[in-house]
N, C-alpha and C positions, 0 to 999 in steps of 0.2 A: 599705224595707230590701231588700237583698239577698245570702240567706244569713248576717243577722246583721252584712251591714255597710251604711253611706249608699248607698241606690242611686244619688248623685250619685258614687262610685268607679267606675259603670260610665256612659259617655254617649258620645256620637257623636262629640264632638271629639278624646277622648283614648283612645276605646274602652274595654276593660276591664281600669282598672288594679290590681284586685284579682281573685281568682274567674275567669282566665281560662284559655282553653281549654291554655293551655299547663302547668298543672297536672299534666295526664295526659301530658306528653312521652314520657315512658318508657313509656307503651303501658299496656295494661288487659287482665287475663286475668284472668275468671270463670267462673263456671258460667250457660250461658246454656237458658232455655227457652223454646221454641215455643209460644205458644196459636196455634193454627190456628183460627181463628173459624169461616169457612166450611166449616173439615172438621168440627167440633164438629155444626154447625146443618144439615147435610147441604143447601148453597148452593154458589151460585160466586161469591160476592161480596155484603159487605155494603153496604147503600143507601146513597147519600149524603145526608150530613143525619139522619144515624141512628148510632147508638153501640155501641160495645162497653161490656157491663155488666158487673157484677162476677160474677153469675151466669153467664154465659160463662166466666171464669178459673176458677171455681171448676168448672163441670162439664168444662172440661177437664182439672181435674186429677184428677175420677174416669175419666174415659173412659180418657185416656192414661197415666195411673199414675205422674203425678207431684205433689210439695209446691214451689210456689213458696217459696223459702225466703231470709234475712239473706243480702244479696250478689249477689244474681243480675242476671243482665243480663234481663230479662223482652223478650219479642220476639214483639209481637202482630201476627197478619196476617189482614190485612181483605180482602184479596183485589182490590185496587184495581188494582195494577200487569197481575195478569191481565184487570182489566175493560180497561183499556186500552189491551192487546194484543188486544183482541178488536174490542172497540167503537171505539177509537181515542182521540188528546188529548181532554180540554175543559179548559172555563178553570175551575179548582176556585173560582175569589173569586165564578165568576156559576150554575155547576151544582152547587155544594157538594161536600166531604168527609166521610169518615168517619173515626173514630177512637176513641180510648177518651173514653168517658163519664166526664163529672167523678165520678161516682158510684164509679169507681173508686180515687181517690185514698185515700177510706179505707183499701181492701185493701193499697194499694202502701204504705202509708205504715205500717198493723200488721207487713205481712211485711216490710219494710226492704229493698226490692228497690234495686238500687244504680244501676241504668240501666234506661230506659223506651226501648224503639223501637217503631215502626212503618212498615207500607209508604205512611202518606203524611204529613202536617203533625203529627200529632198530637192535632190539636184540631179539632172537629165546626165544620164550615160548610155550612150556617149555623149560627152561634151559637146553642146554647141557652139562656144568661144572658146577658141586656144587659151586667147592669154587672159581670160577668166574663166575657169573650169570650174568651180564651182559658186556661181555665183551668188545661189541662195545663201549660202552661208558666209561667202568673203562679203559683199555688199548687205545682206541683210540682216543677219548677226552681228559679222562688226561694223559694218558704219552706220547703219540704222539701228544698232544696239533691241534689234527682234530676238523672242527669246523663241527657239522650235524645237521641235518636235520631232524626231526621226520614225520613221518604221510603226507608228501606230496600228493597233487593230483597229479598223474601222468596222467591220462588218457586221458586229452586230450592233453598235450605232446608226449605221446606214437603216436598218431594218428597224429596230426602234423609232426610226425618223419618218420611217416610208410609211409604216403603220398609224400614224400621228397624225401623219400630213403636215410635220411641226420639225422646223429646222435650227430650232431657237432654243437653249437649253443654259443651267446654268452649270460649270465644272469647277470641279474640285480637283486639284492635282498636288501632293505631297512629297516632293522630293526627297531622297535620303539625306541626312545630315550630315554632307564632307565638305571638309576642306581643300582650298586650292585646287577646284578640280571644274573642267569645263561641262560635265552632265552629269545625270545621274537616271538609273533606273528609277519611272515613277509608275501608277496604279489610276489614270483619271478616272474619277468619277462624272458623268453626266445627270443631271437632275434635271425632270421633267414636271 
């Protein structure tokens, strides 16, 4: 199943002819929040092959003074993009990712968050469950019907954010206009 319909409605030959990205044509404007992991944990980047927990979301929102709340675009940064600018590429399928821990699906799924992003895949590699390897997106995408975000820049949000002292913003995100198709490259905007 996917989102409650045959996951044969989505498949490679005919792409995705229910549930596709072209849903959101008309663009997405919520309220978006920051978890800054590495500012949380006083780091500059979380390891790869390791996770963001739910205990992170949650002590960010005492630090920073906010309620992840129904609706939100949630916008966690692991601090990858900066490791990369530092350190440089690698190949994330052979030196692994980080990303949110399955473990936090519960949280996303009580608070009703409406979009999941992050600065890389989304999902930890290496895999911490075999026989669900990616769990952010097979339980959170399709049975939670959560809409995310792969690979975003964070960084100059983080820094925008840090400057503010303000984690709370509202976003604007325009997807291209296709059909039958599971993403699309988008442009968010953040408004403070």
């Amino acid at each position: 199943m996917y989102n409650g319909r045959s996951s044969h409605l989505i498949s490679t030959n005919l792409g995705a002819t229910v549930e596709s990205v072209d849903l959101a044509k008309d663009g997405i404007v919520t309220r978006g929040v920051l978890v800054d992991v590495p500012f949380i944990r006083g780091i500059d980047w979380i390891e790869r092959g390791s996770g963001v927990m739910p205990d992170d979301i949650l002590a960010a929102e005492i630090q920073c003074g906010f309620t992840v709340k129904e609706g939100d675009l949630l916008l966690i940064r692991t601090g990858q993009l900066n490791r990369r600018e530092i350190e440089g590429p690698v190949d994330f399928r052979t030196e692994g990712s980080t990303a949110c821990h399955a473990a936090c699906l519960p949280l996303f799924h009580k608070r009703g968050i409406s979009m999941l992003g992050t600065d890389t895949g989304n999902d930890i590699i290496p895999p911490v469950y075999e026989a669900v390897p990616n769990p952010i997106h097979q339980i959170g995408l399709v049975a939670m019907g959560m809409w995310i975000l792969d690979n975003a820049n964070l960084e100059d949000l983080a820094a925008a954010c840090r400057i503010r002292n303000r984690w709370e913003f509202m976003i604007s995100i325009g997807p291209l206009r296709l059909t039958n198709t599971t993403g699309s490259p988008v442009n968010p905007l953040a408004i403070f």
